[in-house]
C-alpha positions as CSV (number, residue, x, y, z in Angstrom):
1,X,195.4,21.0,-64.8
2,X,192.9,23.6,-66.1
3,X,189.3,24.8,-64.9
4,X,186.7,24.7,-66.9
5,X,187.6,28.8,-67.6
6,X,191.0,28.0,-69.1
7,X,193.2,28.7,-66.1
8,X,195.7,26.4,-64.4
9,X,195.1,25.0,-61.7
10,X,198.6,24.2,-59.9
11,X,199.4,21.3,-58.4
12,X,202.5,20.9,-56.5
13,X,204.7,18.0,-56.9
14,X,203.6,16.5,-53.6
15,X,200.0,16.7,-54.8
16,X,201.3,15.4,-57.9
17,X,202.7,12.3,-56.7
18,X,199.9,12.0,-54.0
19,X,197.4,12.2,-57.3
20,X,199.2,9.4,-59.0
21,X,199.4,7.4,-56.2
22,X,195.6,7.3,-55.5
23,X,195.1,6.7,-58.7
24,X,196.7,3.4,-58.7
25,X,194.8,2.9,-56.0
26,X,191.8,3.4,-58.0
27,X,192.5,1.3,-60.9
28,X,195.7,-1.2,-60.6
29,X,197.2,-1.9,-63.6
30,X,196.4,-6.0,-64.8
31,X,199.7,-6.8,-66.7
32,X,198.0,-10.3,-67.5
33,X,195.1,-9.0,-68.8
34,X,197.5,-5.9,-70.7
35,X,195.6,-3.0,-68.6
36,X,197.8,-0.6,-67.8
37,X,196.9,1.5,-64.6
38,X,196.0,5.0,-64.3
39,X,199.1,5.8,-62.8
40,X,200.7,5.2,-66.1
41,X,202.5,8.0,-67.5
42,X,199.8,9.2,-70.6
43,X,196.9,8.4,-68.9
44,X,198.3,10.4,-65.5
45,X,199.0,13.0,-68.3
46,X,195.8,12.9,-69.5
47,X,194.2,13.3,-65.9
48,X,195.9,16.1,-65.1
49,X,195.3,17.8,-68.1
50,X,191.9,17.4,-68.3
51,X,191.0,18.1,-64.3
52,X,188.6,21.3,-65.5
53,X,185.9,21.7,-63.3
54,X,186.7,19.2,-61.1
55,X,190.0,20.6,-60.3
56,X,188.9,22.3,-57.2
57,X,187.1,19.2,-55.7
58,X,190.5,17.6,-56.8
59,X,192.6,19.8,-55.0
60,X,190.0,19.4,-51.8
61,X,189.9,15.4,-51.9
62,X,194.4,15.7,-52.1
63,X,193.9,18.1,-49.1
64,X,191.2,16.0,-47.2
65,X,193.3,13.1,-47.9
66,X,196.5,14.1,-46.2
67,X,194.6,15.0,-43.0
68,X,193.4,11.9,-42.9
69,X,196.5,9.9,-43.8
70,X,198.6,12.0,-41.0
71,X,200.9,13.7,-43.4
72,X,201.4,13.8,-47.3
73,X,199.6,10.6,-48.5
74,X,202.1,10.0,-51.6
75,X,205.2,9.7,-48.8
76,X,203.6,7.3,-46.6
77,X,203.7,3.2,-47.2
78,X,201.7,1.6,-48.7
79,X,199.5,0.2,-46.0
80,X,198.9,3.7,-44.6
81,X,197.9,4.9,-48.4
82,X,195.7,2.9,-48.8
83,X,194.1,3.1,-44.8
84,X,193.7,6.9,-45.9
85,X,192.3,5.9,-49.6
86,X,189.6,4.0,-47.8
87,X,188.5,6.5,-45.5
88,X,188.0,8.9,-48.1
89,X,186.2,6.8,-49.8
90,X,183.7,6.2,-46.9
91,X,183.7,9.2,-46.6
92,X,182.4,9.9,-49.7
93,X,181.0,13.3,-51.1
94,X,181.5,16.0,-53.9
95,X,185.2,16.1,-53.8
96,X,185.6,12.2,-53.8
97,X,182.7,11.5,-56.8
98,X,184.9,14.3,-58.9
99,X,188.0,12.4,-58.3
100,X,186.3,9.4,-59.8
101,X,185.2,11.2,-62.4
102,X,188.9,12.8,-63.4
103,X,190.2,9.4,-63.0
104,X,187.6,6.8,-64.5
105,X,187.2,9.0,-67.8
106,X,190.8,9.4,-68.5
107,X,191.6,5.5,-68.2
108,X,188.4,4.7,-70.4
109,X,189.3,6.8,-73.2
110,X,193.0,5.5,-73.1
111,X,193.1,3.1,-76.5
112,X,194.8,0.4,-74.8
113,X,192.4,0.2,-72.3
114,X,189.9,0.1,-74.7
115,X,191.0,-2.4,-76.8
116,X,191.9,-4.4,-74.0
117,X,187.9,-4.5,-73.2
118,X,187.1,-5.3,-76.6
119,X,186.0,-2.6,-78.4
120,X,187.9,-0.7,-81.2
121,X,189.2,2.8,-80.1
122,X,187.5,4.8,-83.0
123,X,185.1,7.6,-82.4
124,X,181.4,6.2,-82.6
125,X,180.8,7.7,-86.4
126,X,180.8,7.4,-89.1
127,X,180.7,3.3,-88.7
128,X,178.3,4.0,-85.4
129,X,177.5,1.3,-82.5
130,X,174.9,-1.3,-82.5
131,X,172.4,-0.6,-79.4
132,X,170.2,-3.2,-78.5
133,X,166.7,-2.5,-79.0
134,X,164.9,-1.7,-75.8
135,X,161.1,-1.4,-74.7
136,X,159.8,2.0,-76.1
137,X,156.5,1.6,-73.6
138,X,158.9,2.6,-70.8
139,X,158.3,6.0,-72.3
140,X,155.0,6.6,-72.2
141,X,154.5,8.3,-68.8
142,X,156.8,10.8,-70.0
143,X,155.0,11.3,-73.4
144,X,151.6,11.3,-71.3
145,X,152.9,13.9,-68.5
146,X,152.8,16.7,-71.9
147,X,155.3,19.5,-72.3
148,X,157.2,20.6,-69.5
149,X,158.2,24.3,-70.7
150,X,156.1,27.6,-71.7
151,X,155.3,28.3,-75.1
152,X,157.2,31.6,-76.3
């Protein structure tokens, strides 16, 4: 719940709850295949602490989302949520690619989820990551289009 300055961003507990709801909307949890959602408690703690810059877009697509839901969108049912879910989605913009942003990036760095995708949650050195090679030529217009700043 901070900007990207440091300062809290408040959320009230409807917007809370409205927040967590959405974003088990987002991303369900998959008990059979051990993924937790990202309504899960640490990964919703992790979301809301790491909101930052996208805090006001956040706030905006909560805000957005109860007009179009008729009321506060975590108190409705379940088929009205996620009416209201889908229309923002449509809708689309700013405010609704920074809520996939706050949401995606916090489930992904979760261990569980990684682990449950196969990889091992470690930081990518000192061990590093295979990449596969790829086809170098795709470079060359850049290399041939020169430098692109002023020489001091």
């Amino acid at each position: 719940m901070s900007s990207s300055e440091g300062a809290m961003i408040p959320l009230t507990e409807a917007q809370c709850r409205s927040l967590r709801v959405l974003a088990a909307l987002m991303i369900p949890a998959d008990a059979g295949a051990g993924m937790p959602g990202a309504d899960d408690d640490a990964i919703f703690a992790d979301i809301l602490a790491s909101l930052g810059r996208d805090g006001p877009d956040v706030l905006a697509a909560l805000d957005a989302l109860d007009g179009m839901a008729g009321g506060r969108f975590g108190d409705l049912g379940p088929a009205e949520q996620e009416a209201a879910a889908a229309r923002l989605q449509a809708e689309g913009g700013p405010m609704v690619l920074a809520l996939t942003r706050a949401v995606a990036q916090c489930y992904y760095r979760d261990d569980r989820v990684v682990r449950a995708i196969g990889l091992e949650p470690r930081p990518p050195f000192p061990q590093g990551h295979v990449v596969e090679q790829g086809d170098w030529s795709l470079l060359d217009p850049v290399r041939e289009r020169g430098p692109i700043w002023r020489q001091a």
